[in-house]
Jmol script that loads the backbone (N, CA, C; Angstrom):
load data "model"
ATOM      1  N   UNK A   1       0.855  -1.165   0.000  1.00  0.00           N
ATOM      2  CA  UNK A   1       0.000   0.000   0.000  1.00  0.00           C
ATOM      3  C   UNK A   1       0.903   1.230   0.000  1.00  0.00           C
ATOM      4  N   UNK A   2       0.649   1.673  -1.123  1.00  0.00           N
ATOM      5  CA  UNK A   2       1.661   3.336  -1.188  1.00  0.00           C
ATOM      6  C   UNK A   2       0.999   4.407  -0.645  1.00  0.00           C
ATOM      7  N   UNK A   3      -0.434   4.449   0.278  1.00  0.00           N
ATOM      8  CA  UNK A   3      -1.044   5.708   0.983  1.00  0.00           C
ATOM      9  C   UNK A   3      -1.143   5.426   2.113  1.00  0.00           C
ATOM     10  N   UNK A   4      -1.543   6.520   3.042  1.00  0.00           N
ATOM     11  CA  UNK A   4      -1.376   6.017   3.961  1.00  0.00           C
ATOM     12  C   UNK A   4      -2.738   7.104   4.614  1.00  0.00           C
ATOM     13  N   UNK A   5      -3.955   6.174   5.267  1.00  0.00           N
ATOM     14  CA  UNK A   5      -5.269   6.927   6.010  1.00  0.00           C
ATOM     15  C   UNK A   5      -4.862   7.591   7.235  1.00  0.00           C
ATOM     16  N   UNK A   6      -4.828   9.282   6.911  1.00  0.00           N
ATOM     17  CA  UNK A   6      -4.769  10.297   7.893  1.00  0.00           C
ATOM     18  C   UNK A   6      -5.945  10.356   9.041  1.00  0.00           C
ATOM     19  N   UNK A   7      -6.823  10.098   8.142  1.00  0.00           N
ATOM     20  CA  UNK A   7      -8.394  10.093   9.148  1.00  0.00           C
ATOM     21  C   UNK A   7      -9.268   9.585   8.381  1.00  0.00           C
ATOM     22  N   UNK A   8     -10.307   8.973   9.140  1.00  0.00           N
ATOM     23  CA  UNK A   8     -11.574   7.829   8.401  1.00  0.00           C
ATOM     24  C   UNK A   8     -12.549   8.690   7.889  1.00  0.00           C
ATOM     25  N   UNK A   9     -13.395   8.743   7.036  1.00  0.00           N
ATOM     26  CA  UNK A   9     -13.652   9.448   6.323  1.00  0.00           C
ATOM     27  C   UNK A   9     -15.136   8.772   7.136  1.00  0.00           C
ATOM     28  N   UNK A  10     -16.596   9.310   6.376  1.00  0.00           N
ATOM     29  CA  UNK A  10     -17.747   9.014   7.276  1.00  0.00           C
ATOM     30  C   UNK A  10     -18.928   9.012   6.206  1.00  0.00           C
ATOM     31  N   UNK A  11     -20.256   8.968   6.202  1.00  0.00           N
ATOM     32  CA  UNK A  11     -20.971   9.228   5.057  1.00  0.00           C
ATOM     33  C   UNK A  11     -21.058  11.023   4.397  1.00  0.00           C
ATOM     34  N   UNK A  12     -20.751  11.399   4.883  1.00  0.00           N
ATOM     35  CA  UNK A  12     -20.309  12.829   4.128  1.00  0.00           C
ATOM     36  C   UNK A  12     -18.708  13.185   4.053  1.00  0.00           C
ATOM     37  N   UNK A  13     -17.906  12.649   4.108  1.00  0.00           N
ATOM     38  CA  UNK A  13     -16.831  12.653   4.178  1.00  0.00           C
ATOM     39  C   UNK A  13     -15.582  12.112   3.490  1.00  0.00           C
ATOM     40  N   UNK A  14     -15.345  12.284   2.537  1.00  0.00           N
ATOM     41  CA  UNK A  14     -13.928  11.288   2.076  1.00  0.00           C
ATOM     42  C   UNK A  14     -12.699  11.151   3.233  1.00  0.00           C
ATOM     43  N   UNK A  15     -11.989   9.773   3.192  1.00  0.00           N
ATOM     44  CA  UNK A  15     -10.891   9.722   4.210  1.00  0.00           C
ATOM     45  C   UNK A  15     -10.138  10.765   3.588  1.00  0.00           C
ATOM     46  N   UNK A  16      -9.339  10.988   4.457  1.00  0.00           N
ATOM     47  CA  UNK A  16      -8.244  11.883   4.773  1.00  0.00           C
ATOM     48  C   UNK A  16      -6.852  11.101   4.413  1.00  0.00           C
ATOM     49  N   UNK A  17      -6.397  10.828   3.469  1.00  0.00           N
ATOM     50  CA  UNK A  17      -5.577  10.323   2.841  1.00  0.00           C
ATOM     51  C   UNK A  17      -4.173  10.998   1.837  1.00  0.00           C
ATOM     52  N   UNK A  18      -2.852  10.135   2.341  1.00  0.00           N
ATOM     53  CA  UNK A  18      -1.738  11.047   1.527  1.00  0.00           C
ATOM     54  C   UNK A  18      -0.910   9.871   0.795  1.00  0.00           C
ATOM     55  N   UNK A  19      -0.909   9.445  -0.783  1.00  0.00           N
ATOM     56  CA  UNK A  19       0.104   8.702  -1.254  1.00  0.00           C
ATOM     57  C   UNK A  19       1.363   9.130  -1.197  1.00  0.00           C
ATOM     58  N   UNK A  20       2.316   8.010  -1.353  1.00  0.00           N
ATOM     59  CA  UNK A  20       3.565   8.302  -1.016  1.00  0.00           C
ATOM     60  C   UNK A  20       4.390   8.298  -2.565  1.00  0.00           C
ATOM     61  N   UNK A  21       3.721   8.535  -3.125  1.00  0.00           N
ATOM     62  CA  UNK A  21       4.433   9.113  -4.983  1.00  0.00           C
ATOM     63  C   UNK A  21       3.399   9.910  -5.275  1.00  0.00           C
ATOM     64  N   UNK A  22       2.225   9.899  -4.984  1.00  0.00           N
ATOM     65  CA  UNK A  22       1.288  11.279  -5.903  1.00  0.00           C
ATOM     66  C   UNK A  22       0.708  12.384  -4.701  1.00  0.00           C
ATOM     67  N   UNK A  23       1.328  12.124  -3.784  1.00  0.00           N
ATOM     68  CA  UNK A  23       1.205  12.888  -2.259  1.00  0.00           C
ATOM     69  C   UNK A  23      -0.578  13.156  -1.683  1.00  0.00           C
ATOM     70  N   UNK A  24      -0.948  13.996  -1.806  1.00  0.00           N
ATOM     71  CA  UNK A  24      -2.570  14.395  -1.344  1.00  0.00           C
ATOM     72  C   UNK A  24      -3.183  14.347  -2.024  1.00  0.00           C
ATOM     73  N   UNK A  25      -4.356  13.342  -2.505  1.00  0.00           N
ATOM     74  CA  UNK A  25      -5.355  14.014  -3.688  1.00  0.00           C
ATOM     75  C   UNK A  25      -6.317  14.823  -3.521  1.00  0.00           C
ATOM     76  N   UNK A  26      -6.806  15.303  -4.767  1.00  0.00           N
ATOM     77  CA  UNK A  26      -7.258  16.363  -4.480  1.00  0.00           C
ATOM     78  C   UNK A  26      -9.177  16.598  -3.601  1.00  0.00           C
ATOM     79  N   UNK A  27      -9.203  15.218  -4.132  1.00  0.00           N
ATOM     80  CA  UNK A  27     -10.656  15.019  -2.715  1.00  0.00           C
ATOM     81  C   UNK A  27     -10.339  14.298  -1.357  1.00  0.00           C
ATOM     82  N   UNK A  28      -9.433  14.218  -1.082  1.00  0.00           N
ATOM     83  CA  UNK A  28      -8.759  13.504   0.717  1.00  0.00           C
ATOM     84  C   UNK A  28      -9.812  14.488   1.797  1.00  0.00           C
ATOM     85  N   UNK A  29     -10.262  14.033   2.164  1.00  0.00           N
ATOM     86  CA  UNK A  29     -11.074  14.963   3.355  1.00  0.00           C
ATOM     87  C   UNK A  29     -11.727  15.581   3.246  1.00  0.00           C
ATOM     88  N   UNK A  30     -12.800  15.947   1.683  1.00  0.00           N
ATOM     89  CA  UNK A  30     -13.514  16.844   1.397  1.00  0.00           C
ATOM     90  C   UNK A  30     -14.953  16.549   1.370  1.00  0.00           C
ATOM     91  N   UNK A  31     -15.591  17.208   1.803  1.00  0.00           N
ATOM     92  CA  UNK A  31     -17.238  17.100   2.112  1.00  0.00           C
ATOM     93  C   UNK A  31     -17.459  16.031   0.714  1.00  0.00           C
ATOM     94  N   UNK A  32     -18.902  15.531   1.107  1.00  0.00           N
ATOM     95  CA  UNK A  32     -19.712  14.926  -0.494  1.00  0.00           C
ATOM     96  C   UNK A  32     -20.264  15.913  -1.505  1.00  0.00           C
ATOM     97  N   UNK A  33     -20.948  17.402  -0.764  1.00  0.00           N
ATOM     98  CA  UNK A  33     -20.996  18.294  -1.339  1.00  0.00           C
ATOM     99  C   UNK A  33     -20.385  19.082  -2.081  1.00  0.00           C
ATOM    100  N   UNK A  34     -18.770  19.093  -1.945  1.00  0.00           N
ATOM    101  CA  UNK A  34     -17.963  18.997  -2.804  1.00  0.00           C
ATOM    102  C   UNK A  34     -17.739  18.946  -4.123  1.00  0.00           C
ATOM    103  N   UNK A  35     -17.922  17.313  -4.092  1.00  0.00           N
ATOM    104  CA  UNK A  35     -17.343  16.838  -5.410  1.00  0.00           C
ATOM    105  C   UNK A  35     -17.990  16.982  -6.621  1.00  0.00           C
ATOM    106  N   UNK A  36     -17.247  17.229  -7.094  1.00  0.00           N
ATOM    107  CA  UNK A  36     -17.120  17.818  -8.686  1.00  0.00           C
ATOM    108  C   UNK A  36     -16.604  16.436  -9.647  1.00  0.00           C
ATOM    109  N   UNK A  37     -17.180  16.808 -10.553  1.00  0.00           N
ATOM    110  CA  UNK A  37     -16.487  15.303 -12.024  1.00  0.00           C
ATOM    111  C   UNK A  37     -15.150  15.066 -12.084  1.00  0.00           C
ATOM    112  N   UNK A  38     -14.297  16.036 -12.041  1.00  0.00           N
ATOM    113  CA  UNK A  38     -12.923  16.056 -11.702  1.00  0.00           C
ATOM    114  C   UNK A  38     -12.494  15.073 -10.265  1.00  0.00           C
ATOM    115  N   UNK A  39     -13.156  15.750  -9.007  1.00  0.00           N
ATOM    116  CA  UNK A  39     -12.669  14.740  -8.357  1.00  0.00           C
ATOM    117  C   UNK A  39     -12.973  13.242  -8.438  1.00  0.00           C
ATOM    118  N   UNK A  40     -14.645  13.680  -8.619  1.00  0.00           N
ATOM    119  CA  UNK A  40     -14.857  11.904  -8.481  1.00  0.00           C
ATOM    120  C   UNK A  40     -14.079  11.060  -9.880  1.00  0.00           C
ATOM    121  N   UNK A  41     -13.827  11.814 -10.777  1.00  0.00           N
ATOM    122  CA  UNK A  41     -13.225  11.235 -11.718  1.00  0.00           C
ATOM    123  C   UNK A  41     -11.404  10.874 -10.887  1.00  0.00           C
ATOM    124  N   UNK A  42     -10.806  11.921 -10.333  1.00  0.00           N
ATOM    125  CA  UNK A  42      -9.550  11.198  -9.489  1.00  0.00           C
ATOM    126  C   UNK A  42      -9.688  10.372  -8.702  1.00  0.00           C
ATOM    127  N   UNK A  43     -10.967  10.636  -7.682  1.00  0.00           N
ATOM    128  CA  UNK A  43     -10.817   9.015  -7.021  1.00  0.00           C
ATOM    129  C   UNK A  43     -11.272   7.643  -7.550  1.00  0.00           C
ATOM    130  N   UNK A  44     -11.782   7.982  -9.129  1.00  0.00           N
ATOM    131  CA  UNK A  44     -12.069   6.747  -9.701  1.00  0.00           C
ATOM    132  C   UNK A  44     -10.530   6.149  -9.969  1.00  0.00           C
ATOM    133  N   UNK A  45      -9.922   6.679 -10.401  1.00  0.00           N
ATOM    134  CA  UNK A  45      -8.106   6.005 -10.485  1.00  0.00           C
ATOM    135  C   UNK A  45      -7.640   5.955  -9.369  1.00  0.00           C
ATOM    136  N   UNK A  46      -7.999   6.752  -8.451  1.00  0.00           N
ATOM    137  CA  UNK A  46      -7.701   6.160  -6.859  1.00  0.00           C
ATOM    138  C   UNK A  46      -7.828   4.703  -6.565  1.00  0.00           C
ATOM    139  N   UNK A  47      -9.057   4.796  -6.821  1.00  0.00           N
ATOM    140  CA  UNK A  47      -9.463   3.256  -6.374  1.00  0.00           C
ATOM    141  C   UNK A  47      -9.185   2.064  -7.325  1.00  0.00           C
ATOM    142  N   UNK A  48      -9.554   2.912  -8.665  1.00  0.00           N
ATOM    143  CA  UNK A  48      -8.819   1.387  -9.459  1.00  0.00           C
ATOM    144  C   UNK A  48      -7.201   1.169  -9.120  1.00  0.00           C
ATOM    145  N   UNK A  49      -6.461   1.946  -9.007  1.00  0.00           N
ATOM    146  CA  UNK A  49      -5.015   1.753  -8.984  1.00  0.00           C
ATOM    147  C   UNK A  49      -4.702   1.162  -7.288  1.00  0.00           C
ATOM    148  N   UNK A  50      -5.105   1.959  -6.344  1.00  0.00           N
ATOM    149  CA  UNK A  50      -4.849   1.348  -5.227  1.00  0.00           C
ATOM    150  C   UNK A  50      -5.653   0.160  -4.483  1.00  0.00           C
ATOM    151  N   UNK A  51      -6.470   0.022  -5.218  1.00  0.00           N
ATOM    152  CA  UNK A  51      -7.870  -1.221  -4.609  1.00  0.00           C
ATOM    153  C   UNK A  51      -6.696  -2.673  -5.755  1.00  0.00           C
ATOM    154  N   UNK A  52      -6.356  -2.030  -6.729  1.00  0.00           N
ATOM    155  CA  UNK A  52      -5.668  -3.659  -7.647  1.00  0.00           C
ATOM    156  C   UNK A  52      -4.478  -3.616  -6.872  1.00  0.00           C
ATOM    157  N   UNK A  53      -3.711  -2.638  -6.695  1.00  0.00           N
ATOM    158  CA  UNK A  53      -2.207  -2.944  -6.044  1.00  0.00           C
ATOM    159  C   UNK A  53      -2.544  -3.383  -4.584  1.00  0.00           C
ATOM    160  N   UNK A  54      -3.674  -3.440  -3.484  1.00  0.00           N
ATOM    161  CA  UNK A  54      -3.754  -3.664  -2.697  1.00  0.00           C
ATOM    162  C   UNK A  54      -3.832  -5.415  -2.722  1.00  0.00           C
ATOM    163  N   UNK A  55      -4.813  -5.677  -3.636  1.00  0.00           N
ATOM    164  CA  UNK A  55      -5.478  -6.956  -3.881  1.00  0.00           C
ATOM    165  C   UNK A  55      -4.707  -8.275  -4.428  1.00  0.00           C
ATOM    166  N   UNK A  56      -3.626  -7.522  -5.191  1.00  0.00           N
ATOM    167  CA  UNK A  56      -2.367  -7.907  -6.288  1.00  0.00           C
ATOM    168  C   UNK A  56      -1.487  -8.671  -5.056  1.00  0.00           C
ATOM    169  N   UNK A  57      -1.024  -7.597  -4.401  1.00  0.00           N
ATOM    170  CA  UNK A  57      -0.240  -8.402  -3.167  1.00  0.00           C
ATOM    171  C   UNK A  57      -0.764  -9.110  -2.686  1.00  0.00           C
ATOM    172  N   UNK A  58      -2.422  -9.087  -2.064  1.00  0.00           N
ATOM    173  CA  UNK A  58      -2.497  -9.809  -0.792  1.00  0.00           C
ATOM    174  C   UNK A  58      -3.011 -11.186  -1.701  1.00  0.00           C
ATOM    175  N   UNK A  59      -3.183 -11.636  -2.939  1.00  0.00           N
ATOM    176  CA  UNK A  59      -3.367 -12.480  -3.949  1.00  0.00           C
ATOM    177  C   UNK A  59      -2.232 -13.303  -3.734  1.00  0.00           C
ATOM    178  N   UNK A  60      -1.143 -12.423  -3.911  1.00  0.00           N
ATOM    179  CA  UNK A  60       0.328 -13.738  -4.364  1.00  0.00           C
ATOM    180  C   UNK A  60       1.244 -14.028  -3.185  1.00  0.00           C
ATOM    181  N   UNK A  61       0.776 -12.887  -1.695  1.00  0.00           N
ATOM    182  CA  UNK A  61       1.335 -13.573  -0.669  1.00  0.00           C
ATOM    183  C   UNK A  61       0.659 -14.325   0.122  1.00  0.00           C
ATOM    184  N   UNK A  62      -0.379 -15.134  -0.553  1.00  0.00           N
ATOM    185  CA  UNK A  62      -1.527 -16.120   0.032  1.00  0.00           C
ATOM    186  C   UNK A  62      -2.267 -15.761   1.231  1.00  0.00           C
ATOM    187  N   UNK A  63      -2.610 -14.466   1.373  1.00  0.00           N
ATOM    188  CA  UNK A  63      -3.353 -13.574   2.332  1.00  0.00           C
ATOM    189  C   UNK A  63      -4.522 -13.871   1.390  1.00  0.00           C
ATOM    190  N   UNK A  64      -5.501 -13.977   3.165  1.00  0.00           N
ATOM    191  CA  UNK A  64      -7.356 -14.015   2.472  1.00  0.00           C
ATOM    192  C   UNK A  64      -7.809 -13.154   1.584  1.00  0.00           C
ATOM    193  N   UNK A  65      -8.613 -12.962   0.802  1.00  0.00           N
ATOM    194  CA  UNK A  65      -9.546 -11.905   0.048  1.00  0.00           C
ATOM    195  C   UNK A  65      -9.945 -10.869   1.200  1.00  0.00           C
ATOM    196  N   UNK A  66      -9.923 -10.278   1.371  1.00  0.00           N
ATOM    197  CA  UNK A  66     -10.373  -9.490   2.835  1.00  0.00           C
ATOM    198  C   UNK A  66      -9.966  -7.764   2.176  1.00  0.00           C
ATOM    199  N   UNK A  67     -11.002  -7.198   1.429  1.00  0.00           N
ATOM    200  CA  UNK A  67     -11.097  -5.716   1.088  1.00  0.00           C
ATOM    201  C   UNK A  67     -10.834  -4.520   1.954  1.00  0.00           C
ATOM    202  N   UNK A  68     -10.112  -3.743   2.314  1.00  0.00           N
ATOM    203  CA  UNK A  68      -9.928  -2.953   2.406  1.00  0.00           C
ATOM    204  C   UNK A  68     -10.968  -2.008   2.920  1.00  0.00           C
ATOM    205  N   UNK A  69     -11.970  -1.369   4.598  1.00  0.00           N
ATOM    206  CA  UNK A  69     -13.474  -0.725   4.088  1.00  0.00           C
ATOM    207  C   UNK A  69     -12.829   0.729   4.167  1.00  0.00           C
ATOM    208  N   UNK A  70     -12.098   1.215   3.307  1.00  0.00           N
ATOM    209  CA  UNK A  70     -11.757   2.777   3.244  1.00  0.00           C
ATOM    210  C   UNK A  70     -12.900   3.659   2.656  1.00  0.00           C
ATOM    211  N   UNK A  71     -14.154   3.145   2.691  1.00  0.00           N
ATOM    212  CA  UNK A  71     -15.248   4.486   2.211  1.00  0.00           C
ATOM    213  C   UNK A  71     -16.485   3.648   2.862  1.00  0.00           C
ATOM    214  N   UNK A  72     -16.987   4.778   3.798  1.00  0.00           N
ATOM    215  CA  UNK A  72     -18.116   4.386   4.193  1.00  0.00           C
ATOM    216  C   UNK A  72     -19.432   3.865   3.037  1.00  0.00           C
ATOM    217  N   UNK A  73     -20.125   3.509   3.512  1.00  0.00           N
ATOM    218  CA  UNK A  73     -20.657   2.778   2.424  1.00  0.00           C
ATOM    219  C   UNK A  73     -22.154   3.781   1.689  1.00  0.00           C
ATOM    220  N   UNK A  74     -22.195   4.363   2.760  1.00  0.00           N
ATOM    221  CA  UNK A  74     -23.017   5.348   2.523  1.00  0.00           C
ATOM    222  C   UNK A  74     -22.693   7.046   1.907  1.00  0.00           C
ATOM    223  N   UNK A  75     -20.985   7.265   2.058  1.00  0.00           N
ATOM    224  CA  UNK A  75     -20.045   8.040   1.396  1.00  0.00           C
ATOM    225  C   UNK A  75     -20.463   8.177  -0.104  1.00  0.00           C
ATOM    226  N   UNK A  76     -21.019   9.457  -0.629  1.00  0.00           N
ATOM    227  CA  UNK A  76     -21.486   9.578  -2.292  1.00  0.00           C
ATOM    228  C   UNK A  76     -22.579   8.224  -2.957  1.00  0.00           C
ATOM    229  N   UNK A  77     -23.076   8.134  -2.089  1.00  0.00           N
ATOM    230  CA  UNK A  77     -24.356   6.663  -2.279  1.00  0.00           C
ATOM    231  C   UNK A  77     -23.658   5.910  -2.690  1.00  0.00           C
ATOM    232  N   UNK A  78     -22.545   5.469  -1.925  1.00  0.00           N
ATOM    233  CA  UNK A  78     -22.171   3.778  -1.921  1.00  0.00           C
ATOM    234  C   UNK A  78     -20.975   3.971  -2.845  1.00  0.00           C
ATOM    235  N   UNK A  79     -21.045   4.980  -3.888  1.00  0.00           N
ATOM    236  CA  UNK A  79     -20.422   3.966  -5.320  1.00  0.00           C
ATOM    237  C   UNK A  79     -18.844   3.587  -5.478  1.00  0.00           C
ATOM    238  N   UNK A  80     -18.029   4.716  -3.967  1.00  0.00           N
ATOM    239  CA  UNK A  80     -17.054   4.479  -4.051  1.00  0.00           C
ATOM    240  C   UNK A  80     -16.441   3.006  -3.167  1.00  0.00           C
ATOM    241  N   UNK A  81     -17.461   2.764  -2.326  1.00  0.00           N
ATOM    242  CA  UNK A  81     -17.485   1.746  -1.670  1.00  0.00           C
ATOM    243  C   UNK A  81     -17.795   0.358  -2.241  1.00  0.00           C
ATOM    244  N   UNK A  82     -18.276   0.533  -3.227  1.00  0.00           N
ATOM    245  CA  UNK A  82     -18.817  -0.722  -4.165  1.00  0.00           C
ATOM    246  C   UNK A  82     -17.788  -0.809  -5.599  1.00  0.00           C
ATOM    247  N   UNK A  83     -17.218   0.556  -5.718  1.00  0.00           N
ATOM    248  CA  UNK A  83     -16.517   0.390  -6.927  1.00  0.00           C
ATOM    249  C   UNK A  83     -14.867  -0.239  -5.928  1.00  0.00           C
ATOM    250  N   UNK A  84     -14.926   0.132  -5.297  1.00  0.00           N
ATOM    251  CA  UNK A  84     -13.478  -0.464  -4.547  1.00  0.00           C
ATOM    252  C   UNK A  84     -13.123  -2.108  -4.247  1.00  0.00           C
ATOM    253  N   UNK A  85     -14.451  -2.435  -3.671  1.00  0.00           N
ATOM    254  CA  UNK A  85     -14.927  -3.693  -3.473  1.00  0.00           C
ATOM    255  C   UNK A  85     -14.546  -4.532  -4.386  1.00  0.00           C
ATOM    256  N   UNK A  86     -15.377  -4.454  -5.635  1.00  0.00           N
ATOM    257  CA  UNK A  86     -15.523  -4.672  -7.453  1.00  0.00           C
ATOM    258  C   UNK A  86     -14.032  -4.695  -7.759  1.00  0.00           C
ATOM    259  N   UNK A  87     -13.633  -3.938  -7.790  1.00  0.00           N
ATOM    260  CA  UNK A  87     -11.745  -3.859  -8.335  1.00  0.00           C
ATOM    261  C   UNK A  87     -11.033  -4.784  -7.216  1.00  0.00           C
ATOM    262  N   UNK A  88     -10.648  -4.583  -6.034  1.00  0.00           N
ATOM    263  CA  UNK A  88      -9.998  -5.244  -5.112  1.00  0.00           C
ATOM    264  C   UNK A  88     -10.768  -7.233  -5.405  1.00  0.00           C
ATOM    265  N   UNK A  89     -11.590  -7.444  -5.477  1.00  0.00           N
ATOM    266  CA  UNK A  89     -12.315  -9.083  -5.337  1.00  0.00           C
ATOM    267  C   UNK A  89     -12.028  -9.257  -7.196  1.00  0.00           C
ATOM    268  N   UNK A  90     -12.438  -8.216  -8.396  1.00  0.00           N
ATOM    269  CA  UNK A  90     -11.776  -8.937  -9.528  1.00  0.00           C
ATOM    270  C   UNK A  90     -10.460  -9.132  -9.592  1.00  0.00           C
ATOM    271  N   UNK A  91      -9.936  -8.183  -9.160  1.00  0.00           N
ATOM    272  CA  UNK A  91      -7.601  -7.906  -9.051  1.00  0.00           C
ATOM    273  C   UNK A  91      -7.477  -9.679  -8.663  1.00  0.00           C
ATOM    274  N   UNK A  92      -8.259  -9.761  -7.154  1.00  0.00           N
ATOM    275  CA  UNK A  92      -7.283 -10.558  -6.504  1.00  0.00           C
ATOM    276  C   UNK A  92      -7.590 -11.644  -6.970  1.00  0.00           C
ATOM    277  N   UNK A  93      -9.116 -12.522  -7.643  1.00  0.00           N
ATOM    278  CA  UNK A  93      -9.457 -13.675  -8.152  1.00  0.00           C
ATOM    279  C   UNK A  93      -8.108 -13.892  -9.299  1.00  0.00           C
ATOM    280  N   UNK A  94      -8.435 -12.489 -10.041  1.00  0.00           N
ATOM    281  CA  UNK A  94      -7.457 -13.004 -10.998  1.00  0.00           C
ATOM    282  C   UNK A  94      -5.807 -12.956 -11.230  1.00  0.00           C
ATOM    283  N   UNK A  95      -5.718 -12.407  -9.717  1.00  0.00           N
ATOM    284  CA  UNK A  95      -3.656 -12.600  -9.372  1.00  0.00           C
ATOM    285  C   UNK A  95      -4.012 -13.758  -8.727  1.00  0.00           C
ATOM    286  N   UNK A  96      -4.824 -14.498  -8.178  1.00  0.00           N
ATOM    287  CA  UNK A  96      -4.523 -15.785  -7.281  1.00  0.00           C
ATOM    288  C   UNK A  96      -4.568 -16.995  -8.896  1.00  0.00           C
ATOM    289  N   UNK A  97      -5.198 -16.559  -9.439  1.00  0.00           N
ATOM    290  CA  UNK A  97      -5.702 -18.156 -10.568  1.00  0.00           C
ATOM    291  C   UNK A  97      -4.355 -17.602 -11.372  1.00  0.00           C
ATOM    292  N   UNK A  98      -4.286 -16.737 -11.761  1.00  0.00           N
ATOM    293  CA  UNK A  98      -2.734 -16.408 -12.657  1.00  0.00           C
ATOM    294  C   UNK A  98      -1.445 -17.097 -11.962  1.00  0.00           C
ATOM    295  N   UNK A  99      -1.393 -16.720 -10.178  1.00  0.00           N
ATOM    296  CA  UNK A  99      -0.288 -17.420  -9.258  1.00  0.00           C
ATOM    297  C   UNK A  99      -0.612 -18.923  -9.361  1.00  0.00           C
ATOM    298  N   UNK A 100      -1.744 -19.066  -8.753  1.00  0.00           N
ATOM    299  CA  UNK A 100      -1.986 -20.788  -8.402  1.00  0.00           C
ATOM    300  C   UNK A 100      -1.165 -21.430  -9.522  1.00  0.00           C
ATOM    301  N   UNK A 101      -1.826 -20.715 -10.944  1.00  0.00           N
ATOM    302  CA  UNK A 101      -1.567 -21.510 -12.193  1.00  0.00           C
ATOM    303  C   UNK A 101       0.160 -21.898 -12.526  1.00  0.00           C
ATOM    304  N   UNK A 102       0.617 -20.432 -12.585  1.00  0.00           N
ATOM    305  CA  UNK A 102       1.760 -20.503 -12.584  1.00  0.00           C
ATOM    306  C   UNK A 102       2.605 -21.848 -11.833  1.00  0.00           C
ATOM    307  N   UNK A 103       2.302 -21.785 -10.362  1.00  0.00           N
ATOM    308  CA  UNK A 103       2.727 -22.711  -9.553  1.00  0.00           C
ATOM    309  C   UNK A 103       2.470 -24.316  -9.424  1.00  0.00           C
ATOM    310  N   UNK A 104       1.321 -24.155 -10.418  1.00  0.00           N
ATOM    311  CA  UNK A 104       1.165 -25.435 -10.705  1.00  0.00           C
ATOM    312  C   UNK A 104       1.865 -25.384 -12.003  1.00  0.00           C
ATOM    313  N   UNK A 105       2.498 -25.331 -13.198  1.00  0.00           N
ATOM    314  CA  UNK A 105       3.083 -25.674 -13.638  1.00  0.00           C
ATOM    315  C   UNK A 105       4.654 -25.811 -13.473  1.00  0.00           C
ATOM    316  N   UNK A 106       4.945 -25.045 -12.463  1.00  0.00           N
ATOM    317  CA  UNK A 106       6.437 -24.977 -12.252  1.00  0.00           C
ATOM    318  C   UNK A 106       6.649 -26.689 -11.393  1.00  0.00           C
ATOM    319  N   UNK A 107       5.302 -26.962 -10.774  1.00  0.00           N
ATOM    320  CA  UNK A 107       5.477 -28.502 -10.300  1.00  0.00           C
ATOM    321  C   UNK A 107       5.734 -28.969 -10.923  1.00  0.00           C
ATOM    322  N   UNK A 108       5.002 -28.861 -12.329  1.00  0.00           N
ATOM    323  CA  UNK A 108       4.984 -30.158 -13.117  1.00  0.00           C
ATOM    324  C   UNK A 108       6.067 -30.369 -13.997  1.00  0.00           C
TER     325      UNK A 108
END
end "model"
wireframe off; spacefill off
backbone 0.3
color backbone group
């Protein structure tokens, strides 16, 4: 995980969040009233990029499926909470069957 949660974010609230290569984005801590297409469009690559790199690892170091709940679920009616979900459970099905596979042929 390259970010790191400053503060939990709530149903009006995005967490409070700082990556450690793209530093603060630009909706980290900002009301729901807020957001604008721009942001929700950045935390849509938020979440695809850090929900797969989260999922990616915990896939190939044989850690459970177990998501990440960084957005309340009720945060912007759900969608960032459901789109995170969605990316992190497809990433990791398909780094575990890509690993498994791999590893089963290196048996054989």
């Amino acid at each position: 995980m390259t970010f790191t949660i400053i503060q939990e974010g709530n149903a009006h609230i995005a967490p409070e969040v700082h990556d450690a290569v793209l530093g603060t984005p630009c909706w980290s801590g900002m009301n729901d009233v807020c957001f604008d297409e721009p942001m929700k469009e950045a935390l849509r690559k938020f979440i695809s990029n850090q929900a797969a790199n989260i999922a990616y690892m915990d896939a190939i170091c044989g850690r459970d499926m177990l998501p990440l709940p960084l957005f309340d679920v009720s945060f912007l009616d759900g969608w960032p909470h459901l789109f995170w979900n969605a990316v992190y459970e497809n990433t990791f099905n398909n780094a575990k069957e890509s690993h498994d596979s791999v590893c089963i042929t290196q048996i054989e």
